[in-house]
C-alpha distance (Angstrom), angle and dihedral (degrees) to the residues before:
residue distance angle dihedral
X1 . . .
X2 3.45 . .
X3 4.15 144.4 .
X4 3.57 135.8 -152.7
X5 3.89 125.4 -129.9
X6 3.39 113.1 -159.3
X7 3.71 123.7 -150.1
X8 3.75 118.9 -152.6
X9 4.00 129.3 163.8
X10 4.39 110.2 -147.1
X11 3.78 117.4 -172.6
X12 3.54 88.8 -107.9
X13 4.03 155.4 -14.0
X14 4.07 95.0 -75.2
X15 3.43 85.8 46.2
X16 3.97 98.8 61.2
X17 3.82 85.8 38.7
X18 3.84 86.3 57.0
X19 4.11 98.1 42.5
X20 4.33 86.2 34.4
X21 3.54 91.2 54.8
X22 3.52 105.0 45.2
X23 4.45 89.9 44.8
X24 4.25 77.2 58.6
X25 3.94 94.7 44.7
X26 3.20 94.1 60.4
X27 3.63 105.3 31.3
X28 3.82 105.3 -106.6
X29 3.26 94.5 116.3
X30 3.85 129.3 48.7
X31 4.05 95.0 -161.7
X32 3.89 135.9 -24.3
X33 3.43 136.0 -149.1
X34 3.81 120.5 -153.9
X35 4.01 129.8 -160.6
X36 3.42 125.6 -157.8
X37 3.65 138.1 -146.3
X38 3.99 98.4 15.7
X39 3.60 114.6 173.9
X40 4.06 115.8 -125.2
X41 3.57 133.4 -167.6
X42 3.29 114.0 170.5
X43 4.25 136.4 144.6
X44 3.49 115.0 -99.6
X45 3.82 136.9 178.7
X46 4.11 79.6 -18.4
X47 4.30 103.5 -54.5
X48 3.24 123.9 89.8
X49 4.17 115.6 -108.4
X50 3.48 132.9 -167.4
X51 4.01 115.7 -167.8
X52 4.02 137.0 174.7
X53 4.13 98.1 -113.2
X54 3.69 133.9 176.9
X55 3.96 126.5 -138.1
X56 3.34 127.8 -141.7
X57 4.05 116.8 -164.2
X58 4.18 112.2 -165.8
X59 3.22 120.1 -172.4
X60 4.09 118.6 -143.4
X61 3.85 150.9 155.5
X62 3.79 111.2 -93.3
X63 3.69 92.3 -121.4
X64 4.18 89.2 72.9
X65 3.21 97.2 39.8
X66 3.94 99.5 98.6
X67 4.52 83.6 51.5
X68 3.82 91.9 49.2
X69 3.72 94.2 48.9
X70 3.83 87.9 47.8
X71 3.69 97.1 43.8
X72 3.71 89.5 53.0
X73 3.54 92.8 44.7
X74 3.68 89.6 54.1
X75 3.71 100.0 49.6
X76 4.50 96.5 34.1
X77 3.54 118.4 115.2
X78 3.59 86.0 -143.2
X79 3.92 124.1 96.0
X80 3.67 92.3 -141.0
X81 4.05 110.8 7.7
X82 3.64 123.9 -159.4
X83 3.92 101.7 -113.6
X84 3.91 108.9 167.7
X85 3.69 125.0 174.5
X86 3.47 127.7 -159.3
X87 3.73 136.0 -167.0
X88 3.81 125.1 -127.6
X89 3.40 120.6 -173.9
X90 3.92 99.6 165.9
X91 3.28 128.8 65.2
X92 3.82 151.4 78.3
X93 3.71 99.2 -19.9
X94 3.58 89.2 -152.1
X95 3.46 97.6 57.6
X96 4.03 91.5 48.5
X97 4.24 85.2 57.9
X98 3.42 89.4 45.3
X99 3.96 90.9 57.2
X100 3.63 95.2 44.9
X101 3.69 91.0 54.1
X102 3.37 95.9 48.6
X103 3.96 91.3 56.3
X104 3.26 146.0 43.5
């Protein structure tokens, strides 16, 4: 079995509460996890920007990965968020069946 955690930078803390909340609502997401103040630099539209960020880590099935990452796409302030998903395929095995039964 295996899970996917999802990576995605928001421009701030309501921001992952916003996207987090919604990827629970409607079951996309088992649980999330959300950082604040991250430090970004990054290039954009050719300067180099540094911003406060917050990062929101959902945890998922594999299967809905492809509707979370559109869903967040769809409702992201950002023109082109960082959504990264990652596969785990170790771990507490209870924890994994307690994700997939809390999506889906």
């Amino acid at each position: 079995m295996a899970i996917m955690l999802v990576y995605i930078t928001t421009g701030d803390v309501e921001e992952a509460r916003e996207i987090g909340g919604e990827l629970i609502m409607r079951h996309l997401a088992a649980c999330v996890n959300i950082f604040e103040k991250m430090e970004s630099m990054y290039w954009w539209e050719g300067k180099l920007e540094r911003s406060e960020e917050a990062v929101l880590l959902a945890k998922t099935p594999p299967e809905l990965v492809e509707k979370l990452i559109q869903t967040v796409k769809n409702i992201h302030s950002y023109d082109c968020p960082a959504i990264v998903a990652i596969e785990s395929k170790q771990g507490n095995d209870e924890f994994f069946e307690w994700v997939k039964s809390h999506t889906g």
